[in-house]
ROLOMI-860076 format. One record per residue (C-alpha): residue number from 1; residue in three letters; x, y, z. Coordinates in nm, 4 decimals. Each point is the difference from the previous one (the first is absolute). Example, Ala and Ser with C-alpha at 12.3 -4.5 7.8 and 13.67 -1.06 7.14 Angstrom:
<sites>
> lumke; volum; c1; c2; c3
> 1; ALA; 1.2300; -0.4500; 0.7800;
> 2; SER; 0.1370; 0.3440; -0.0660;
</sites>
This chain:
<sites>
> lumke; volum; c1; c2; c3
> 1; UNK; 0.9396; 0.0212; -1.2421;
> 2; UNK; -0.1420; 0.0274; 0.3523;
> 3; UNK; -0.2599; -0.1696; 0.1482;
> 4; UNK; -0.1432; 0.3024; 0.2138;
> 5; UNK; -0.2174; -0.2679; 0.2622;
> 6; UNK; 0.0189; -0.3626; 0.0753;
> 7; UNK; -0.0366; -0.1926; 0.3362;
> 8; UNK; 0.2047; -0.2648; 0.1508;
> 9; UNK; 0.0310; -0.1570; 0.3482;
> 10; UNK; 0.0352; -0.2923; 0.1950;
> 11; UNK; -0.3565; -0.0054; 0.1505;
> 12; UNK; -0.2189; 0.0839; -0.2949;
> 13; UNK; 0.0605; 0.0618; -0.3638;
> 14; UNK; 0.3675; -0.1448; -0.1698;
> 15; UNK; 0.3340; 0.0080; 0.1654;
> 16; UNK; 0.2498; 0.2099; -0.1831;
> 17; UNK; 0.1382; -0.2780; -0.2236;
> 18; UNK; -0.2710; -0.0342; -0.1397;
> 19; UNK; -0.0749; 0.3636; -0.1026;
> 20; UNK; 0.3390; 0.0081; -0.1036;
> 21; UNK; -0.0680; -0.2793; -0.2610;
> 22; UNK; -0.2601; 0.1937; -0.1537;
> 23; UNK; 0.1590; 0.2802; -0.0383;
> 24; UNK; 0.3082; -0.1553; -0.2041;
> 25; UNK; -0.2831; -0.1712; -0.1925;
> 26; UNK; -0.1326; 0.3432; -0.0865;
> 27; UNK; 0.2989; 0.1360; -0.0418;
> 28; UNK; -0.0845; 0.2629; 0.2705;
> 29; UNK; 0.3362; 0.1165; 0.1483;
> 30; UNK; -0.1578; 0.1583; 0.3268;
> 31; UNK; -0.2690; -0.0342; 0.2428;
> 32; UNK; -0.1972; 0.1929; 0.2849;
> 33; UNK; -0.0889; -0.2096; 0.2802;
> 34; UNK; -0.3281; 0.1023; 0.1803;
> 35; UNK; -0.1192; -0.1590; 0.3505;
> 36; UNK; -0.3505; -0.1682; 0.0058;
> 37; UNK; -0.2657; 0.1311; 0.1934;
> 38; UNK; 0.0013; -0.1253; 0.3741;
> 39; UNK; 0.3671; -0.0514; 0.0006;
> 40; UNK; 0.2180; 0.2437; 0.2105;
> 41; UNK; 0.3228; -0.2146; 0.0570;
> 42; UNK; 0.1542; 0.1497; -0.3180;
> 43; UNK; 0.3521; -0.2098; 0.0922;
> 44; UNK; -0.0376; -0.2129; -0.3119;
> 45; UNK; -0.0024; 0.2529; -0.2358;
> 46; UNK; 0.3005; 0.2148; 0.1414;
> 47; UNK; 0.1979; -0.3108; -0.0168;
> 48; UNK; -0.0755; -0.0230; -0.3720;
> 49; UNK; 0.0689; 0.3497; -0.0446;
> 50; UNK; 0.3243; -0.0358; 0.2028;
> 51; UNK; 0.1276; -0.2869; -0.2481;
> 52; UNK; -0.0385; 0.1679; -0.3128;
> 53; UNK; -0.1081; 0.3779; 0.0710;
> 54; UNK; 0.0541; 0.0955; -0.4147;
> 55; UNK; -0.2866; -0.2583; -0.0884;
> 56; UNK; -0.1796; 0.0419; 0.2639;
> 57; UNK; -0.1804; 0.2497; 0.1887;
> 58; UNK; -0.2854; 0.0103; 0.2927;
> 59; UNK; -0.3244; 0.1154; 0.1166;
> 60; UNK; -0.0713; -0.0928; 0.3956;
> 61; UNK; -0.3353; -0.0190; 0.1889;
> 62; UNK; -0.0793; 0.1696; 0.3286;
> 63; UNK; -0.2963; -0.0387; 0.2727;
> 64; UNK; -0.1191; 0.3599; -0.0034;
> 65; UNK; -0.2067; -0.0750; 0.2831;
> 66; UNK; 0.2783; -0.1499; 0.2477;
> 67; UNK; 0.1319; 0.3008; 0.2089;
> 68; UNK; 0.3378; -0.1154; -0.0984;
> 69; UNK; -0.0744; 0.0494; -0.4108;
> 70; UNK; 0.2236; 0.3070; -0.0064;
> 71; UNK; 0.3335; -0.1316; 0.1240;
> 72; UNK; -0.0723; -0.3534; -0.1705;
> 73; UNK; 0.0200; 0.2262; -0.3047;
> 74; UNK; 0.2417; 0.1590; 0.0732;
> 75; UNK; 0.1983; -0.3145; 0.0632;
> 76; UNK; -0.0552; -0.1615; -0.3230;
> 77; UNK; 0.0748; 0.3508; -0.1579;
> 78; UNK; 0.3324; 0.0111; 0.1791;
> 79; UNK; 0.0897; -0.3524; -0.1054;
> 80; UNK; 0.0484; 0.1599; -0.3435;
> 81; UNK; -0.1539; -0.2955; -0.1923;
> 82; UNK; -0.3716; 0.2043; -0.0631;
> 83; UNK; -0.0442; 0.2933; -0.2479;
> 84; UNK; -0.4113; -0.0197; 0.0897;
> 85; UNK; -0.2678; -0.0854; 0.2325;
> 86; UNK; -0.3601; -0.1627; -0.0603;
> 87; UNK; -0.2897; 0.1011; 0.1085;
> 88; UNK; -0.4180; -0.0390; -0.0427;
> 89; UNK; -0.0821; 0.3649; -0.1527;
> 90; UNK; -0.2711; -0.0006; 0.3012;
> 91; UNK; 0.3203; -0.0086; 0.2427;
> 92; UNK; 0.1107; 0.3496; -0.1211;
> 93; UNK; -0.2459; 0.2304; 0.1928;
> 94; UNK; -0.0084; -0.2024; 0.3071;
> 95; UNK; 0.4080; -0.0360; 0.0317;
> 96; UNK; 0.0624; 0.3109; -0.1817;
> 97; UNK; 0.3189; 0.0811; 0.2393;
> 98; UNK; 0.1196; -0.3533; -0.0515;
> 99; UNK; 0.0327; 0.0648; -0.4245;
> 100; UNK; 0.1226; 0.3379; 0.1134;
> 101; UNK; 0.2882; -0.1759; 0.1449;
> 102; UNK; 0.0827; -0.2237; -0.2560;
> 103; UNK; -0.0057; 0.2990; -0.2636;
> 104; UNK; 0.2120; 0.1471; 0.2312;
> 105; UNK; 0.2326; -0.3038; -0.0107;
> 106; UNK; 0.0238; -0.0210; -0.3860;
> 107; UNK; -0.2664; -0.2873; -0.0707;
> 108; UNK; -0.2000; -0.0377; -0.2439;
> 109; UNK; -0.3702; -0.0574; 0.1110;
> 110; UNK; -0.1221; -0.2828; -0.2090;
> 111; UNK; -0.4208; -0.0031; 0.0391;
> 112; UNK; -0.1963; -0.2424; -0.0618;
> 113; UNK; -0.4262; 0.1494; -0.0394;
> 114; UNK; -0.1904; -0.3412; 0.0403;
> 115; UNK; -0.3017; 0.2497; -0.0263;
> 116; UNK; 0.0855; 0.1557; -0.3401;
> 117; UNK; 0.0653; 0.3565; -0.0395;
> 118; UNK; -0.3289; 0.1660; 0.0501;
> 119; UNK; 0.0643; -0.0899; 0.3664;
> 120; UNK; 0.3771; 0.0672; -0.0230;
> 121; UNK; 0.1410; 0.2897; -0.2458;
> 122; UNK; -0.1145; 0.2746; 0.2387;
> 123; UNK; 0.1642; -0.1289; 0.2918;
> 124; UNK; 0.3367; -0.0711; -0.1796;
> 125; UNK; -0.0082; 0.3786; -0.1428;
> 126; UNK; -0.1253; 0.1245; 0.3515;
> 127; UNK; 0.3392; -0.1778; 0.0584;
> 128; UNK; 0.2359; 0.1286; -0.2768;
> 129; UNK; -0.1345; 0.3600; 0.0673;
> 130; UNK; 0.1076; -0.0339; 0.3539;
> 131; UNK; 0.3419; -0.1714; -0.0470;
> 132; UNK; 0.1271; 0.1361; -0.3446;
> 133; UNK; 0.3471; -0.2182; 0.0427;
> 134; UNK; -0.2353; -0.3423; -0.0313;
> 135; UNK; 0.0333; -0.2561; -0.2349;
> 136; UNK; -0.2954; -0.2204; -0.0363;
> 137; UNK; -0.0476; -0.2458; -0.2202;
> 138; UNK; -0.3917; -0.1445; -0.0874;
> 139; UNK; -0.0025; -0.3665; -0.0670;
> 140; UNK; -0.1651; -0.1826; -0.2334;
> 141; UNK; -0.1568; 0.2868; -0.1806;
> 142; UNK; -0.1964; 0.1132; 0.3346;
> 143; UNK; -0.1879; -0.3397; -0.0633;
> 144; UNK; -0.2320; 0.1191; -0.2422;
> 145; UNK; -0.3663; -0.1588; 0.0660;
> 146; UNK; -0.0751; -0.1620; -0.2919;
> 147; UNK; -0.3655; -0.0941; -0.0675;
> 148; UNK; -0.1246; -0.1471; -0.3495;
> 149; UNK; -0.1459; 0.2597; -0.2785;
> 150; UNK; 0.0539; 0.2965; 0.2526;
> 151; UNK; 0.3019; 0.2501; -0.0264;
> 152; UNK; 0.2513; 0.0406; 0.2177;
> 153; UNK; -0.0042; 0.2823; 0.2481;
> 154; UNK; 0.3417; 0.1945; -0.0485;
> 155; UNK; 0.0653; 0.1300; 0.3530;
> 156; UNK; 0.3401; -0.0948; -0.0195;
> 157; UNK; 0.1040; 0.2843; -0.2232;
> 158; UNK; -0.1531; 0.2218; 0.2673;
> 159; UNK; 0.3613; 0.0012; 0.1406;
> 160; UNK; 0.2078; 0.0227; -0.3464;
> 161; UNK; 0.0244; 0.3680; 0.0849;
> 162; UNK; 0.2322; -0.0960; 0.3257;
> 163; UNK; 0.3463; -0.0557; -0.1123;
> 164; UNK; 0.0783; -0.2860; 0.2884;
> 165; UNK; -0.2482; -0.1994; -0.1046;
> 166; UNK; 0.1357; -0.2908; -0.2182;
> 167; UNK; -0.2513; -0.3097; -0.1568;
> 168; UNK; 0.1358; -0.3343; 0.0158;
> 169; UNK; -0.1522; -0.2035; -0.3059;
> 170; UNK; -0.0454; -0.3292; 0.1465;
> 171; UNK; -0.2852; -0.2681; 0.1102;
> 172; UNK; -0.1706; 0.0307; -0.2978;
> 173; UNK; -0.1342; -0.3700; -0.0052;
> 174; UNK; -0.1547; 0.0920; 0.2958;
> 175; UNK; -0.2802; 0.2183; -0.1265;
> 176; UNK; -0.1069; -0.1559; -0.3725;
> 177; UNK; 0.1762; -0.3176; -0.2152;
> 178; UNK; 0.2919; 0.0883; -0.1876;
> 179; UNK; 0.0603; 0.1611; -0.2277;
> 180; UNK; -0.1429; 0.2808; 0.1614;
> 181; UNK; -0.2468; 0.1644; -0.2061;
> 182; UNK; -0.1882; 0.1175; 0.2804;
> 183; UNK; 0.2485; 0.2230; 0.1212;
> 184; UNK; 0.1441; 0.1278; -0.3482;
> 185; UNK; -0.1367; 0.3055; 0.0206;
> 186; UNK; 0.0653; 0.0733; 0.4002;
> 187; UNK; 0.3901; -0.0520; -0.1208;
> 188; UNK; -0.0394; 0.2177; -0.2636;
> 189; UNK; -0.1446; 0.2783; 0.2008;
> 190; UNK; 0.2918; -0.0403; 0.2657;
> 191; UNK; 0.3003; -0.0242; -0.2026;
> 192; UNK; -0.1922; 0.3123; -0.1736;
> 193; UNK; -0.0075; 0.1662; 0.3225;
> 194; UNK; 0.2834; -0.1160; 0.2375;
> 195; UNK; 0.2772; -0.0401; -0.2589;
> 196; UNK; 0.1838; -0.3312; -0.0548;
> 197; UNK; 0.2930; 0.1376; 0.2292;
> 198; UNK; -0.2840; -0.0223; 0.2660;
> 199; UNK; -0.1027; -0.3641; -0.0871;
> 200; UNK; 0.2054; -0.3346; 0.0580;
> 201; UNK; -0.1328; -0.3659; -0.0466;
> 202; UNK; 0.0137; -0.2550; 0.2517;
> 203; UNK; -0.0941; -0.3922; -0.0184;
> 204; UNK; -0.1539; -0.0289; 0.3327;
> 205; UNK; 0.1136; -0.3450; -0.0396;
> 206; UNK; -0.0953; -0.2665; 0.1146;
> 207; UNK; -0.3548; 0.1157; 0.0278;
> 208; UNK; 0.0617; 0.0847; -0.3921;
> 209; UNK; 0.0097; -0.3750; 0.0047;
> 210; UNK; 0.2779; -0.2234; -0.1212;
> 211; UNK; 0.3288; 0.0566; -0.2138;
> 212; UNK; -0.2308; 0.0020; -0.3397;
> 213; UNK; -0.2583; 0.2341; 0.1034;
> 214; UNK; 0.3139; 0.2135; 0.1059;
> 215; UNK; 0.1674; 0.0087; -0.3145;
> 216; UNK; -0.3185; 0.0305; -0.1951;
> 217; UNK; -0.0579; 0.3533; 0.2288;
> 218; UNK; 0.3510; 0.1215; -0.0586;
> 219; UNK; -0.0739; -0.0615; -0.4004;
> 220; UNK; -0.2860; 0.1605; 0.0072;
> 221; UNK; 0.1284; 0.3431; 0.1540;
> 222; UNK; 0.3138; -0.0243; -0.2380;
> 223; UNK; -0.2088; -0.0446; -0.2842;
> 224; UNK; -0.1516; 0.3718; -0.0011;
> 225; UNK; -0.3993; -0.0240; 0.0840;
> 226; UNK; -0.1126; 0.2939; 0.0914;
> 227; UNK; 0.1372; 0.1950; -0.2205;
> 228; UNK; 0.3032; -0.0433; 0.1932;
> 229; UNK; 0.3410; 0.1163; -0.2587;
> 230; UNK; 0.3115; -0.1235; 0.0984;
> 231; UNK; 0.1318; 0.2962; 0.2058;
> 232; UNK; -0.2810; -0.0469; 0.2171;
> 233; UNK; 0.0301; -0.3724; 0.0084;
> 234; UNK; 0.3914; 0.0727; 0.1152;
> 235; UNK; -0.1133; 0.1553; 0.2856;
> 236; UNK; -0.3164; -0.1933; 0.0701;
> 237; UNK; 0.2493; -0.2782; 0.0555;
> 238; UNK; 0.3511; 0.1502; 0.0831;
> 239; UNK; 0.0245; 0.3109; 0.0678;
> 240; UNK; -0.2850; 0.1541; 0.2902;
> 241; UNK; 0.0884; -0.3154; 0.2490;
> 242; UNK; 0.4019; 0.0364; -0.1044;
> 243; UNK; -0.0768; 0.3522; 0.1388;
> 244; UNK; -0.2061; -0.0611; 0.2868;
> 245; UNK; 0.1378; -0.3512; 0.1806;
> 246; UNK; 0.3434; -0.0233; -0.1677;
> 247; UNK; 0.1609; 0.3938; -0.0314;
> 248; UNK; 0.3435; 0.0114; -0.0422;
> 249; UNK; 0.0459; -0.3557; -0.1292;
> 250; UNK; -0.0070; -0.0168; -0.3313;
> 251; UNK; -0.3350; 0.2406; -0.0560;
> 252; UNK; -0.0890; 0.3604; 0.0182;
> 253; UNK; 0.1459; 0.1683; 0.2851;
> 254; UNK; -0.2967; 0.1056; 0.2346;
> 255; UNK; -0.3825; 0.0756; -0.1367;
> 256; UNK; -0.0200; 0.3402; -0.1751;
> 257; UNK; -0.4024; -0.0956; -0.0668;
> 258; UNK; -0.0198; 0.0257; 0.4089;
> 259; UNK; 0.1248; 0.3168; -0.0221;
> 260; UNK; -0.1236; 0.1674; -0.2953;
> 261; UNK; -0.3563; 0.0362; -0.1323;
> 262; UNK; -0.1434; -0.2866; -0.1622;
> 263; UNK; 0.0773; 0.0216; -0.4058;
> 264; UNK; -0.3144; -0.1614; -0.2336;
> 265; UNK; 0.0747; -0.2581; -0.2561;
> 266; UNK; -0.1791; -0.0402; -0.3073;
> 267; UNK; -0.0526; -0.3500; -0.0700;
> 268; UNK; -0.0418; -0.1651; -0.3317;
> 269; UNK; -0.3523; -0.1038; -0.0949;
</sites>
């Protein structure tokens, strides 16, 4: 299993002993490390990655607003410890050249839309359509706004029609109390729509919480809601991130969903 997204660091959030503890606990066998907001020394985490680059793998954090943003990127890039980049989805159409170069460089642009999608899907397929090589991946479901008794507006699957668009299932505590029922039928309608090779789950510890609340996520996503069946579980939690942040070691080679169009899934109701 791979956790898709986790933080770590010195500054804020756990240092990587820590996340490494949790992970054995879970029985998780690899991890994606993603910088927090507001940090752009990405050091710590290419040291990780350096140590043990088959567990491991990296997403780093740029200023897009310093004039030096594009060879800073281009730095980490060529340190060969980050497969992706994060960015606020706002960030894409005022540094659009900036993302153009780190498509060009082989990242993967991890977005983060603070706003929800209403604000952000047509910006991110304004994107896609302009730069058919990208891969993007949505966090956290496109943080869904959830309010009580009201449905959920499904702009997200406004963009299930662009085949570099990947969803990363992950921060669900952040949006209603587990187990989730709130967002049942949103993760329904996107596994529906994107196809599980499209989808990959990721803790977002430690603002999941602690080691239990961890465990208790992982359980729930390996225990089928959402009509999830077990090939689709497989590559909820396997084999999309194998693809994306570790090709070539152990996983699928490459990303065929990147390159061909995106397949719909039945899912079992």
């Amino acid at each position: 299993m791979i956790d898709g997204y986790t933080h770590c660091g010195l500054s804020k959030y756990r240092p990587i002993a820590e996340v490494r503890a949790v992970l054995a606990s879970a029985g998780v066998e690899r991890a994606v490390l993603c910088q927090h907001l507001g940090e752009y020394d990405n050091h710590y985490l290419a040291e990780v990655v350096a140590g043990e680059p088959a567990k491991f793998a990296a997403i780093c954090l740029v200023d897009p607003v310093q004039e030096s943003a594009t060879s800073e990127l281009e730095d980490w890039q060529a340190t060969g410890r980050f497969r992706g980049v994060r960015l606020v989805a706002q960030w894409l159409s005022g540094h659009e050249s900036l993302w153009a170069r780190a498509v060009e460089l082989g990242l993967i642009l991890v977005v983060y839309a603070p706003q929800g999608m209403a604000h952000a899907a047509p910006t991110i397929g304004r994107f896609a359509a302009a730069h058919p090589d990208a891969r993007l991946v949505v966090t956290h479901l496109g943080n869904p706004q959830v309010s009580p008794g009201e449905p959920l507006a499904n702009d997200l699957l406004r963009l299930a029609a662009v085949p570099g668009v990947f969803i990363q299932l992950s921060g669900l505590g952040q949006f209603c109390e587990y187990p989730y029922l709130q967002l049942a039928e949103l993760v329904r309608s996107i596994v529906a729509e994107f196809g599980a090779s499209r989808i990959y789950w990721g803790s977002n510890f430690p603002v999941c919480g602690d080691r239990v609340a961890y465990e208790r996520e992982l359980e729930l996503v390996k225990s089928g809601p959402w009509g999830l069946n077990s090939e689709q579980i497989h590559s909820i939690l396997t084999q999309t991130a194998a693809a994306l942040w570790f090709p070539g070691q152990g996983g699928p080679e490459g990303c065929p969903a990147v390159r061909n169009k995106p397949s719909r899934e039945g899912v079992e109701r």
